[in-house]
C-alpha positions as CSV (number, residue, x, y, z in Angstrom):
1,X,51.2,111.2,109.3
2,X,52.1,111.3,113.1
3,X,55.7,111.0,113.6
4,X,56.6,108.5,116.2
5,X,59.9,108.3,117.5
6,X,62.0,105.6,118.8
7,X,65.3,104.9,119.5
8,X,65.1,101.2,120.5
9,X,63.0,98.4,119.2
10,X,60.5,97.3,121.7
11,X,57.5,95.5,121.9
12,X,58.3,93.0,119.7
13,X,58.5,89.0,119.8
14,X,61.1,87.3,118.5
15,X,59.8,86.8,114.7
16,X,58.6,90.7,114.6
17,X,62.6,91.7,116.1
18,X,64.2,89.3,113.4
19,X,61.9,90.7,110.8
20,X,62.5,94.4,111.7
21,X,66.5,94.0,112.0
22,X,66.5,91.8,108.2
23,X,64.0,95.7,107.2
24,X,67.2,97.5,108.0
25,X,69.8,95.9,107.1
26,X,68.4,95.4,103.9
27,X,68.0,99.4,104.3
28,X,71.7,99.9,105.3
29,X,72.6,97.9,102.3
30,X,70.9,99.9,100.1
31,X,72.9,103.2,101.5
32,X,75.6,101.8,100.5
33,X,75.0,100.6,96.9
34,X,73.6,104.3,97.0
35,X,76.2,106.2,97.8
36,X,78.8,103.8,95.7
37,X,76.4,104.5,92.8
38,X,76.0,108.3,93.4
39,X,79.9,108.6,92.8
40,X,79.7,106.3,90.0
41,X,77.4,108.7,87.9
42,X,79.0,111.6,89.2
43,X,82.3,111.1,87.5
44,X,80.9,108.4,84.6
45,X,81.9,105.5,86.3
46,X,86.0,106.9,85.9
47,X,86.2,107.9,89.2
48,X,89.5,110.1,89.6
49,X,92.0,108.4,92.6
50,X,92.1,111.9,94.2
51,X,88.3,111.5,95.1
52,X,88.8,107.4,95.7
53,X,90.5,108.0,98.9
54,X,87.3,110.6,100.0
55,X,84.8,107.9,99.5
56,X,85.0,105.8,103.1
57,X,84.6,109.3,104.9
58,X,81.3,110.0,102.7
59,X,80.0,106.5,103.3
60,X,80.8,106.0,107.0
61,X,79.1,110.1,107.4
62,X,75.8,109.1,105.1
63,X,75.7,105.6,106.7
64,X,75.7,106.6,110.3
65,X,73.0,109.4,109.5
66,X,70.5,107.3,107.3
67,X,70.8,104.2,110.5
68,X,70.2,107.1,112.8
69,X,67.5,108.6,111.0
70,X,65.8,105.0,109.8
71,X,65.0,104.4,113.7
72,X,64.2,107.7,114.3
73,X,61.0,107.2,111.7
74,X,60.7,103.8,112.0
75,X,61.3,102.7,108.5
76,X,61.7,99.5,109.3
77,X,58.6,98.8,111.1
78,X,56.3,98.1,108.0
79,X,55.6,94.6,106.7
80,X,56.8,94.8,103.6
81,X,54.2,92.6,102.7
82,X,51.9,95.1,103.2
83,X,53.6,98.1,102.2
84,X,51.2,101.2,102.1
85,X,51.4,105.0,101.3
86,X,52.0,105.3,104.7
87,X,55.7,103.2,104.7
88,X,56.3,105.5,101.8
89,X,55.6,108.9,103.3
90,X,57.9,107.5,106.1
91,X,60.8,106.8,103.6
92,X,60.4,109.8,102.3
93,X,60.7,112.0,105.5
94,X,63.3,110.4,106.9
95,X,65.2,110.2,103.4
96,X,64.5,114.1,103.3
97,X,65.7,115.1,106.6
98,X,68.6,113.0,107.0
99,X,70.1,114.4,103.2
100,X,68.9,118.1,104.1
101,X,70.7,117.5,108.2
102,X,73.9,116.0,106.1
103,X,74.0,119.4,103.8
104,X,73.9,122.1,106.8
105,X,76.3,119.8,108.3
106,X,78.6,120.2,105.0
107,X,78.3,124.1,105.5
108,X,79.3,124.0,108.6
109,X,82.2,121.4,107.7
110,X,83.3,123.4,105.1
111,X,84.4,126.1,107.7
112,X,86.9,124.2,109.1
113,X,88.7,122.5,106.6
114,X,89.0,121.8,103.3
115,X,86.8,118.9,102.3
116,X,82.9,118.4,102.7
117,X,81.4,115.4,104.4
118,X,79.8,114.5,101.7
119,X,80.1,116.5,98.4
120,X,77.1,118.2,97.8
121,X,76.3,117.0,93.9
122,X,77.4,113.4,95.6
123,X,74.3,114.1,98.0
124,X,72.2,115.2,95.8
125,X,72.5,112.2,93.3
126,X,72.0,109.5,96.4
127,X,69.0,111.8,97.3
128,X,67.2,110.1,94.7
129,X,68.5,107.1,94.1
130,X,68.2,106.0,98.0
131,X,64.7,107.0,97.4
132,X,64.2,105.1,94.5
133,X,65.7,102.1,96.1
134,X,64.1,102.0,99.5
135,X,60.7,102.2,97.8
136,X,61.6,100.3,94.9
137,X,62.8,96.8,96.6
138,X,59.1,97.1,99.2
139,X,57.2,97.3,96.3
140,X,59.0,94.9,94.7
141,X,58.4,92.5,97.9
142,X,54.7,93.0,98.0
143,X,54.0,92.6,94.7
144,X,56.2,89.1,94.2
145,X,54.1,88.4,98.0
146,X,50.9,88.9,96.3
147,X,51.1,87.5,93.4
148,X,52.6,84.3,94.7
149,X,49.5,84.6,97.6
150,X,46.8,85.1,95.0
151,X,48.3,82.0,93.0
152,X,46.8,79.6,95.4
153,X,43.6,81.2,96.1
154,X,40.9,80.3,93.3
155,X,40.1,83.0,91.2
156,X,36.9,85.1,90.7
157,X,36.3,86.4,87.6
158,X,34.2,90.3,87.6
159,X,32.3,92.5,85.3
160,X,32.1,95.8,86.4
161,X,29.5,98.1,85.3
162,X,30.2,101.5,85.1
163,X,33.9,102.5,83.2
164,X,33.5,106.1,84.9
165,X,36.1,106.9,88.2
166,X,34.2,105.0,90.0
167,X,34.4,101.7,88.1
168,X,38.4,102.1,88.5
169,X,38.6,102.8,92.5
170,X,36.1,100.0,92.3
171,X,38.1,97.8,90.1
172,X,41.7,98.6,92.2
173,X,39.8,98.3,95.9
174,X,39.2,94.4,94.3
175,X,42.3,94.2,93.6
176,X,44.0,95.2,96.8
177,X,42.0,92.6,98.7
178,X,43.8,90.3,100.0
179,X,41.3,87.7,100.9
180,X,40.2,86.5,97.9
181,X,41.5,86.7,94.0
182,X,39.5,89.1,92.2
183,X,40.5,89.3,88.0
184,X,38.6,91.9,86.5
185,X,37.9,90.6,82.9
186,X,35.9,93.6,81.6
187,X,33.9,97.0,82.4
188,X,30.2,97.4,80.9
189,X,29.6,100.8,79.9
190,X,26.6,102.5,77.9
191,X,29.0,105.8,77.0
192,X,29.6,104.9,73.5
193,X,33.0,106.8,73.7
194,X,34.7,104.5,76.2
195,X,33.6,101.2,74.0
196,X,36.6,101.2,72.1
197,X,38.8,102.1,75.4
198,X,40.8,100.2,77.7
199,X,41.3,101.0,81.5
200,X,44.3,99.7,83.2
201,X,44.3,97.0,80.4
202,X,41.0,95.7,80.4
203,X,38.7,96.0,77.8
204,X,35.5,97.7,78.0
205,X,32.4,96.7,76.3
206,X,28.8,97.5,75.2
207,X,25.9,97.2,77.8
208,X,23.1,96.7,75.1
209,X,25.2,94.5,72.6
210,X,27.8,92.6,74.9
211,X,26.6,92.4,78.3
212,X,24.3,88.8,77.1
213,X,27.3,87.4,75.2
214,X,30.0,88.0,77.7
215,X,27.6,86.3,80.4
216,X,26.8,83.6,78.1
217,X,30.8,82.1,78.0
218,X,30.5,81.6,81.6
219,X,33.5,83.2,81.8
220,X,32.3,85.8,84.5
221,X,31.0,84.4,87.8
222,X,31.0,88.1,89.4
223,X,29.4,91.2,88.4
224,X,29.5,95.0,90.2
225,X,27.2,97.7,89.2
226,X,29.7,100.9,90.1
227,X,27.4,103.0,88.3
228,X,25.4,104.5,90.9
229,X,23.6,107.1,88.1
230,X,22.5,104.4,86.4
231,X,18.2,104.1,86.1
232,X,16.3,101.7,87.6
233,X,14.8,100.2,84.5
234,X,18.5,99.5,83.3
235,X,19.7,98.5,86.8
236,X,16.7,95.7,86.1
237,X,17.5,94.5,82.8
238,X,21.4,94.2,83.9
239,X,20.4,91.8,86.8
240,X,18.1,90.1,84.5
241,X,20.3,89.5,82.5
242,X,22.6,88.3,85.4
243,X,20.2,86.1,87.1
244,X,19.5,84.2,84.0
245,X,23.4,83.1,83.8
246,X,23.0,82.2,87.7
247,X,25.7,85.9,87.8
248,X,25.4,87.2,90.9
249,X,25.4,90.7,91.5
250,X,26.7,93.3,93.8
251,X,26.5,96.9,94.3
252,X,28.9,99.9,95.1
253,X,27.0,102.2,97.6
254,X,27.1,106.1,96.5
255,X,30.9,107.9,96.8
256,X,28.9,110.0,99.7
257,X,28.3,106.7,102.0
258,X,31.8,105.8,101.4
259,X,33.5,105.4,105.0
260,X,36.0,108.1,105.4
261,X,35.7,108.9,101.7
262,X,37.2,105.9,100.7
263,X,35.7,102.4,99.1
264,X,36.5,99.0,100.6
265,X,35.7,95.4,100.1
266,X,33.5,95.2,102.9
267,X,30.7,97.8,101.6
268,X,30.2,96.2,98.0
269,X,27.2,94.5,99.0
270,X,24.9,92.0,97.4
271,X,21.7,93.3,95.0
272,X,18.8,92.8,97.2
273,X,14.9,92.2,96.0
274,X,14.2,96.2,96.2
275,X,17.0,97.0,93.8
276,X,15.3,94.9,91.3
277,X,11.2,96.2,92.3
278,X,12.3,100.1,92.4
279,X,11.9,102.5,90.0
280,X,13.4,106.0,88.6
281,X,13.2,108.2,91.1
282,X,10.2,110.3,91.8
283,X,9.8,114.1,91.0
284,X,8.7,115.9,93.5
285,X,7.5,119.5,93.8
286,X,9.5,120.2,96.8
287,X,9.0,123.9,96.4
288,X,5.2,122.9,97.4
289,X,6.5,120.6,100.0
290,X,8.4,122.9,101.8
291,X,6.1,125.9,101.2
292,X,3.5,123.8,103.3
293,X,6.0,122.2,105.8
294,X,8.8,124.9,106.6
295,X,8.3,126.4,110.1
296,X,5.3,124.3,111.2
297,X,4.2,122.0,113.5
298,X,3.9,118.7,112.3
299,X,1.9,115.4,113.9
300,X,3.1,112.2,112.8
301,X,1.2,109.3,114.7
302,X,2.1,105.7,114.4
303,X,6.0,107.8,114.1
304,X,7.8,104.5,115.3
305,X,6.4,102.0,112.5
306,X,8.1,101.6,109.3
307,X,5.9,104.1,107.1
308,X,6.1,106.6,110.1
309,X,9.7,106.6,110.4
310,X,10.3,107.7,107.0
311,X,7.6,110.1,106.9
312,X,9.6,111.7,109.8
313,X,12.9,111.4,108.2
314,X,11.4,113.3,105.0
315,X,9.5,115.7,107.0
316,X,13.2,116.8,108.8
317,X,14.8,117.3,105.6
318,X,12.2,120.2,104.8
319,X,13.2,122.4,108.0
320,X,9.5,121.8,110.7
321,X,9.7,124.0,113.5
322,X,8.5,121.3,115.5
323,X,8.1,117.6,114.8
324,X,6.3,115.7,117.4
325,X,6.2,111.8,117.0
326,X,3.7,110.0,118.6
327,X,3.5,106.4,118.9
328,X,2.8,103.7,121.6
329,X,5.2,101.0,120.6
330,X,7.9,102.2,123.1
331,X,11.3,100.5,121.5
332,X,10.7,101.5,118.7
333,X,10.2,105.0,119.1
334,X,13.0,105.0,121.3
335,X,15.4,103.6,118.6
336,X,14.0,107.0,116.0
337,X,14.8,109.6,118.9
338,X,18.4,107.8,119.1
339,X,18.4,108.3,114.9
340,X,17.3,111.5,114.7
341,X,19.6,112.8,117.6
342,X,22.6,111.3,115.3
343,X,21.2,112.4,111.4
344,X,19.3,115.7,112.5
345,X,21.3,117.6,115.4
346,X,19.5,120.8,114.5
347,X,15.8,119.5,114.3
348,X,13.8,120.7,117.0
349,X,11.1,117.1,117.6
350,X,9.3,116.1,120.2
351,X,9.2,112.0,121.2
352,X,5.6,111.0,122.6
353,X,4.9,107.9,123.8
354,X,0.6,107.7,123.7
355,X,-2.1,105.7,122.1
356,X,-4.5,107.3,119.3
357,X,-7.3,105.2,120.9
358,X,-7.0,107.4,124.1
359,X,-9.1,110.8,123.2
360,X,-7.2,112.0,126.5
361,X,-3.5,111.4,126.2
362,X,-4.2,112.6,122.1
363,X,-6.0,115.4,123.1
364,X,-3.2,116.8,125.8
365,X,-0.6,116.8,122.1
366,X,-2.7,118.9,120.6
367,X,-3.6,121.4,123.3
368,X,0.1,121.7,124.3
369,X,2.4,121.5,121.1
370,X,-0.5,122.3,118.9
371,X,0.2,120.9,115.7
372,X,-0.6,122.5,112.5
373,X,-0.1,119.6,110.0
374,X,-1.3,115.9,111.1
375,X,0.3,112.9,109.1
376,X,-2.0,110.1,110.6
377,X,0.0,106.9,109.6
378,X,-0.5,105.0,112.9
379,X,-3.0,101.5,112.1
380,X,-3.0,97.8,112.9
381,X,-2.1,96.1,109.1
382,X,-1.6,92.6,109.3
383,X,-4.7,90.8,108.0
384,X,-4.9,87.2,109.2
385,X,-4.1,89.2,113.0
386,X,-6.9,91.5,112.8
387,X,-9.3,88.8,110.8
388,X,-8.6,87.0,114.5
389,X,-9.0,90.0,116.5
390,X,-11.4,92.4,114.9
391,X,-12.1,94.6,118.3
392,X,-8.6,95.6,118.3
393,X,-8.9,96.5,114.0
394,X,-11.8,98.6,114.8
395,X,-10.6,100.7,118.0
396,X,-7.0,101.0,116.2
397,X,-8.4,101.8,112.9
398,X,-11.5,103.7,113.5
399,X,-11.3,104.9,116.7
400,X,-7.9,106.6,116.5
401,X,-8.8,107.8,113.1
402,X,-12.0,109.6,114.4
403,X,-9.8,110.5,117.2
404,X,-7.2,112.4,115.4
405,X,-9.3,113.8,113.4
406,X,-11.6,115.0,115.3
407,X,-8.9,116.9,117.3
408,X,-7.8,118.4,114.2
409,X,-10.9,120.1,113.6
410,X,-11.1,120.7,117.5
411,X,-7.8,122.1,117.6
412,X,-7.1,124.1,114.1
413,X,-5.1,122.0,111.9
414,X,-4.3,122.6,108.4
415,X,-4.5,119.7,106.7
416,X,-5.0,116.0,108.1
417,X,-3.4,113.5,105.8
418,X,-4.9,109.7,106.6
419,X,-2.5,106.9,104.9
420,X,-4.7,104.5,103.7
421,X,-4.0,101.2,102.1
422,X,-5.1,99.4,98.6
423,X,-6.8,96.7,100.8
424,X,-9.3,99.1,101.6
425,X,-10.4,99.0,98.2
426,X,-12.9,96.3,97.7
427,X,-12.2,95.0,101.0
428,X,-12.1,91.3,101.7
429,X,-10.9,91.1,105.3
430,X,-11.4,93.0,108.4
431,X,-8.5,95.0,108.2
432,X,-9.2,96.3,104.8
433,X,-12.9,97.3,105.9
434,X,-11.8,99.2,108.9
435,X,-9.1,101.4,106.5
436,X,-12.3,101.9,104.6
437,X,-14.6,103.0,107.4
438,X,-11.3,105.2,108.2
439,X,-11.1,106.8,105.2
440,X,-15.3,107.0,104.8
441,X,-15.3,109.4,107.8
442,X,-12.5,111.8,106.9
443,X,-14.0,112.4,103.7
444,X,-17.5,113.2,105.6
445,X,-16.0,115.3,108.0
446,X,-14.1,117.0,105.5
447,X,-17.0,117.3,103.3
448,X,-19.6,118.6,106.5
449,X,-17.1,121.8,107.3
450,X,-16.8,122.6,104.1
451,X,-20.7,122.7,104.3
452,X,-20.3,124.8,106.9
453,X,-18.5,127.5,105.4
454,X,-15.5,127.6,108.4
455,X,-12.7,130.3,108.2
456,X,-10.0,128.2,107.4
457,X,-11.2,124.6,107.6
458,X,-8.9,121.8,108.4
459,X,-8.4,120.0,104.8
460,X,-9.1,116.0,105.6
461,X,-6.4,113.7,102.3
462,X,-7.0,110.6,102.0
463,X,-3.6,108.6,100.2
464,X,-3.9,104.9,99.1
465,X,-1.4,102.7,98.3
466,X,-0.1,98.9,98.3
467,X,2.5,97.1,99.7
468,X,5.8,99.1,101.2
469,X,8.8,96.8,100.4
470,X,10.7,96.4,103.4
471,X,7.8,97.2,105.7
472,X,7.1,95.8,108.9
473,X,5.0,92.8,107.9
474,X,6.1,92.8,104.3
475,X,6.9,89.8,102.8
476,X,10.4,90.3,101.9
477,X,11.8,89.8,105.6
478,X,9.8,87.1,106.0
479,X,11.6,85.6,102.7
480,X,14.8,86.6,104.1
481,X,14.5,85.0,107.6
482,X,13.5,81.6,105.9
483,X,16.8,81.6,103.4
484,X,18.9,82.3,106.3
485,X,17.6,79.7,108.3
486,X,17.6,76.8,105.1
487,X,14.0,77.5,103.8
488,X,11.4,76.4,102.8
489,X,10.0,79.8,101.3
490,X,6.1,80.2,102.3
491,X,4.1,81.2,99.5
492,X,0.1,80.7,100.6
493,X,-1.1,80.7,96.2
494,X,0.9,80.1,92.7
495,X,-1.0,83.0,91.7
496,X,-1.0,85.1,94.4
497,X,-0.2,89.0,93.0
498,X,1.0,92.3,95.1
499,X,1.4,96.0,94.2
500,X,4.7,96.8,95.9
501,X,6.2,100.4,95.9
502,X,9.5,101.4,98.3
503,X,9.2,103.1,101.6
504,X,10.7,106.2,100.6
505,X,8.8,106.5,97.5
506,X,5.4,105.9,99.3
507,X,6.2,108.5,101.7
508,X,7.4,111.3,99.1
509,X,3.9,110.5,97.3
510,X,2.2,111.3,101.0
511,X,3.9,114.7,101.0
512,X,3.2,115.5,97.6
513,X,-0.4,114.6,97.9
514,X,-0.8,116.0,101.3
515,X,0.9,119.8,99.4
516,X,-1.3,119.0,96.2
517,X,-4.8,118.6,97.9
518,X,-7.7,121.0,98.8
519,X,-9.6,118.5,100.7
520,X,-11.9,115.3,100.7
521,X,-9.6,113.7,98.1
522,X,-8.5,110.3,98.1
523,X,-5.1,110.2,96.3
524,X,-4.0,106.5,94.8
525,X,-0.3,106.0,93.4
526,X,0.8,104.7,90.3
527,X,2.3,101.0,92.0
528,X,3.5,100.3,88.2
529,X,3.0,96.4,87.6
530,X,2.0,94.1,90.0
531,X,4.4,91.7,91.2
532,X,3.4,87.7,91.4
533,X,5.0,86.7,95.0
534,X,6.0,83.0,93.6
535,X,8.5,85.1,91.0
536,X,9.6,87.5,94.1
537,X,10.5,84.1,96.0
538,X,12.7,82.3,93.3
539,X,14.5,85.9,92.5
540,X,15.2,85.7,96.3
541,X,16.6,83.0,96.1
542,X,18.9,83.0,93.1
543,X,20.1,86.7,94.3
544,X,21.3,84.8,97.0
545,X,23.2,82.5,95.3
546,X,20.9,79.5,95.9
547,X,19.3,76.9,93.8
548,X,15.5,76.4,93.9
549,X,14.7,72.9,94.4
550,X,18.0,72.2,94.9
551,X,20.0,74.3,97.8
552,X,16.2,75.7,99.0
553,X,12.3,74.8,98.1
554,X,8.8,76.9,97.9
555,X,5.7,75.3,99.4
556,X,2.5,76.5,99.2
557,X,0.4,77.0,101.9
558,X,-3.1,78.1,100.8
559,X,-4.4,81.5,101.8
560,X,-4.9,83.3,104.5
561,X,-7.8,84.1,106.3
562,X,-9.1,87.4,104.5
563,X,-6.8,87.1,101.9
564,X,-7.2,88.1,98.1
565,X,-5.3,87.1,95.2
566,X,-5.3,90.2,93.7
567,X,-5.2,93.4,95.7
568,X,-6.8,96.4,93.2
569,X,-6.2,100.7,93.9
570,X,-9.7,101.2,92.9
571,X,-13.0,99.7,93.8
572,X,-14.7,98.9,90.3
573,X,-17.4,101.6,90.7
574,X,-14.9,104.5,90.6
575,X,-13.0,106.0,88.2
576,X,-10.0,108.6,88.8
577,X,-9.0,112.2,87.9
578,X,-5.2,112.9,86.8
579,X,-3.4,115.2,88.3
580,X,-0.5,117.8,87.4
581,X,2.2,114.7,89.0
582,X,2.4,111.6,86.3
583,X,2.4,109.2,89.8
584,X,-0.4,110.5,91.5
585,X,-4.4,109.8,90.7
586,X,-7.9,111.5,92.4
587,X,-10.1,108.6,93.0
588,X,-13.9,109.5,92.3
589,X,-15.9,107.4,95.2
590,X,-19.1,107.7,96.9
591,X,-19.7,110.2,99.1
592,X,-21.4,109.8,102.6
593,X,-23.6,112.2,104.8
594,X,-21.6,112.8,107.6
595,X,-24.4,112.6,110.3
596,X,-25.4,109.2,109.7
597,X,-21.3,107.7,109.3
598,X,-20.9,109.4,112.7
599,X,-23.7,107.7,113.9
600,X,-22.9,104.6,112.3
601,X,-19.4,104.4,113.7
602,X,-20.2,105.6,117.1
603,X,-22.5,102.1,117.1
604,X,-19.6,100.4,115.5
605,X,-17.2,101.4,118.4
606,X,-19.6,100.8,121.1
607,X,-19.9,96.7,120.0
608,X,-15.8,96.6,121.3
609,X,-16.9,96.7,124.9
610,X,-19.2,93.0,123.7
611,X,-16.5,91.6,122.4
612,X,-18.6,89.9,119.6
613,X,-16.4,89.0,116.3
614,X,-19.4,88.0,114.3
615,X,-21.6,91.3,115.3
616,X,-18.6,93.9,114.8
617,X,-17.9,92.4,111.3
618,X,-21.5,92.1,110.6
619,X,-21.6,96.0,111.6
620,X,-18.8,96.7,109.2
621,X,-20.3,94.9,106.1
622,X,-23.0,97.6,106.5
623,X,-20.9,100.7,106.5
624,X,-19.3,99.1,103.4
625,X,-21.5,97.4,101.1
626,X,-18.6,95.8,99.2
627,X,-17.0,94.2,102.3
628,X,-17.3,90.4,101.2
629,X,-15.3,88.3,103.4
630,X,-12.6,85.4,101.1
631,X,-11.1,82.9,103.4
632,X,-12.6,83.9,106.3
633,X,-15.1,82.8,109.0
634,X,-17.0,85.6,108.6
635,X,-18.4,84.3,104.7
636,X,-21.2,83.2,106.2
637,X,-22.2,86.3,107.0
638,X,-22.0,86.9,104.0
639,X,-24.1,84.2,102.4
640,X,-27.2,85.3,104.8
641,X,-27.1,88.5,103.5
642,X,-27.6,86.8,99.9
């Protein structure tokens, strides 16, 4: 605590003096009532006449050094309405120093004449009960203030999950608000041995057999998950459970994001759509990870999107000696530099702002920071954009693919890794097809030096996966925007299915696949069940405390152009291979000659400069077969093929 001293009031307005000056003379009174008290006990309340005649010399002495000492530390500056630790610590210090001041003194004293200032057991006895007092009447104050406060303010009713520490800082930081009027009414636990317990005088109950029964009263309009161990799958069954008594739910972030170590109010925040969608954490093999990563140089292109930015963040954490990320969306990439400046002042990384389409500005990244691994996450992904705009798909998509991988092979690299997409897989828009003429001519060019019996080949890994909650373009923000703004939610078909897996967890599957692979593979994850977006919406909506059809409406607004119900991981030709991690398949697929995709592609490329929609999607449905457009202008070249 920093010490400030003062001899004067100042500063103040009238109300703050008047308050202050009430502070100590309510102080001075209690010096008095001390000291009178002191004597009292010392002689058991028979105090003898020879010592009566001592007591005004003791009182005038202790009162003139406790006023002196009470400005010197400011104890009267505190709102008692807010009393704090802080008030406290200043009681005690002056209290302290004034009663150790007065007992030198008495030494001193003692010298000269007869009699002490104050006798020293008199001292010591109005040590503590001045103490006592000071403290006693503040917290007395604050808590008659807060409970007369709270009184008018309605009340909130909480269940809080998790009867470990940090249920209880939880349950006391609800308590201390002085906003609203938080009464816990129970703690949720799935310890067996705290079921019979109480904390602080509430009870606490059993997850499995309570939890419905206690929502089901109506009793509780609040509930916290504290428990910040606690598994996905049973994080998803409480808010189930929640949402089905219209419960809302918030969350207490980890102990570790807690600012400066302690919890607040302000950073209980509510359950949002990912909480419910992710799963148990993933294993990884980081021993692999960072056997393949640690002291090399690492390319991560399309670095400033969503998927890029956490491939970056995960890559730091495994100690690169250089990571260079390269993107063209200039904001962006200027907003990661600013992040990883802040989270990773050691990390040596290069920002580079360039375009995979431009063989040139690519090629000058390789020949001057040479990298030695290539995570190649850069793409255009939003279908009904590149169903309008298929050039653009193609020179994105297959250009800068053939690009960086081609300067991988050029240049040495280890291992490529290409991140795909599940849209690739049966492909029904232009977008999709393009991933899949991607991923056809790394697995080509992987296969053709392999042919060719290369010292150290660069290994070409294809990963595959769905939708990236949270994800530039996902639908979740979308969702969000339209509940802030009063709806309606935008669903384009009742029926309408995704595969949705979190951005860190994608990106921890691209590392381990990218460690686990020898080359040509295409790697699909485990997405778990797929997700119907009409049920994503109304969770939305009741996790925000809404009403459908009442407070906020879903309309439906047919499909896109391109768009499939049902996105699938694998085409319906192949099959898959397991490997040694439970999350991560080997899809079998067809494999192509890479003369004639190169050849193939080149043709595709050189149709940008025509700008012909019809005749560069009519190219694509030849590289792959299984390209049939849904939705789409382009069905008609379809039905002429038939």
């Amino acid at each position: 605590m920093k010490v400030k001293f003062a001899f004067v009031f100042r500063n103040y307005n009238i109300k703050s003096l008047w308050t202050h000056w009430a502070v100590m003379a309510v102080d001075c009174l209690v010096v008095i009532v001390s000291i009178i008290l002191a004597y009292l006990l010392r002689f058991n309340f028979k105090i003898p006449d020879a010592e009566i005649s001592l007591i005004p010399r003791a009182v005038v002495s202790l009162f003139a050094f406790r006023f002196v000492f009470f400005l010197l530390f400011r104890t009267y500056a505190g709102m008692i309405k807010y009393t704090s630790s802080e008030d406290a610590q200043r009681i005690f210090i002056s209290v302290t120093l004034c009663t150790s001041t007065l007992g030198i003194l008495n030494f001193i004293v003692e010298q000269f004449q007869p009699h002490y200032l104050v006798p020293f057991s008199i001292l010591l006895i109005d040590y503590f009960i001045s103490m006592f007092l000071l403290a006693a009447y503040r917290i007395a104050v604050k808590t008659i203030y807060e409970e007369v406060v709270k009184s008018k303010k309605p009340k909130t009713t909480v269940i809080i999950y998790g009867a470990d520490e940090n249920g209880v800082i939880t349950k006391r930081t609800l308590e201390q608000d002085r906003k609203k009027n938080y009464d816990v009414v129970a703690f949720i636990d799935r310890n067996p041995a705290r079921h019979t317990s109480k904390i602080e005088g509430v009870s606490v109950y059993n997850t499995d057999r309570d939890l419905d029964k206690l929502l089901a009263t109506g009793e509780a309009e609040l509930l916290i998950l504290s428990d910040t161990r606690v598994s996905a799958s049973e994080k998803n069954k409480v808010i189930n459970t929640c949402l089905k008594y219209d419960v809302k739910v918030l969350t207490v972030p980890p102990a570790t994001k807690w600012i400066n170590g302690e919890l607040s109010v302000n950073q209980i925040r509510s359950i949002r759509i990912e909480d419910i969608l992710e799963r148990d954490p993933i294993e990884l093999n980081k021993e692999s990870i960072e056997k393949q990563t640690r002291g090399k140089r690492i390319l991560v292109t399309g670095a400033a999107g969503s998927i890029g930015q956490e491939i970056v963040r995960q890559l730091a954490h495994f100690h690169p000696e250089l990571l260079i990320c390269f993107d063209q969306a200039e904001s962006p990439l200027h907003e990661l530099d600013l992040e990883l400046q802040h989270d990773f002042p050691e990390l040596r990384y290069e920002i580079v702002l360039g375009d995979v389409r431009v063989y040139e500005r690519l090629e000058k990244v390789f020949k001057v920071l040479k990298p030695e691994l290539v995570f190649h996450a850069a793409a255009y992904k939003h279908v009904p954009l590149m169903e309008n705009n298929p050039s653009e798909s193609i020179l994105t998509n297959v250009l800068g693919t053939k690009n960086a991988a081609d300067l991988s092979v050029k240049y040495g690299v280890e291992v490529f890794v290409l991140v795909s997409t599940d849209k690739a897989v049966n492909p029904t828009n232009v977008m999709g097809a393009s991933k899949r003429v991607a991923e056809i001519y790394v697995q080509s060019l992987d296969m053709k030096i392999k042919k060719e019996a290369r010292e150290n080949p660069t290994r070409f890994i294809t990963t595959r996966f769905g939708n990236v909650l949270g994800s530039n373009g996902s639908v979740l923000p979308r969702f969000r925007q339209q509940i802030e703004s009063g709806g309606p939610l935008t669903v384009t078909h009742p029926e309408i299915t995704r595969f949705f897996m979190t951005i860190p967890e994608a990106c921890q599957l691209v590392l381990e696949a990218g460690a686990m692979g020898n080359g040509g593979e295409i790697f699909i994850f485990d997405m778990g069940e797929p997700v119907k977006i009409i049920d994503l919406a109304k969770k939305m909506i009741q996790l925000s405390g809404l009403q459908l059809n009442k407070d906020i409406k879903i309309e439906f607004t047919g499909l896109r152009p391109g768009e499939k119900l049902f996105e699938e991981l694998l085409a319906n030709a192949e099959n898959t291979i397991p490997t040694h991690h439970t999350k991560i398949l080997i899809a079998k697929v067809r494999e192509y000659e890479f003369e004639q995709v190169e050849d193939e592609i080149r043709e595709l490329i050189s149709l940008f400069d025509k700008q012909n929609n019809h005749a560069i999607v009519a190219k694509l449905k030849q590289l792959v077969p299984e390209y049939i457009s849904n939705n789409s202008p382009y069905e008609e070249l379809d039905i002429k093929v038939m």
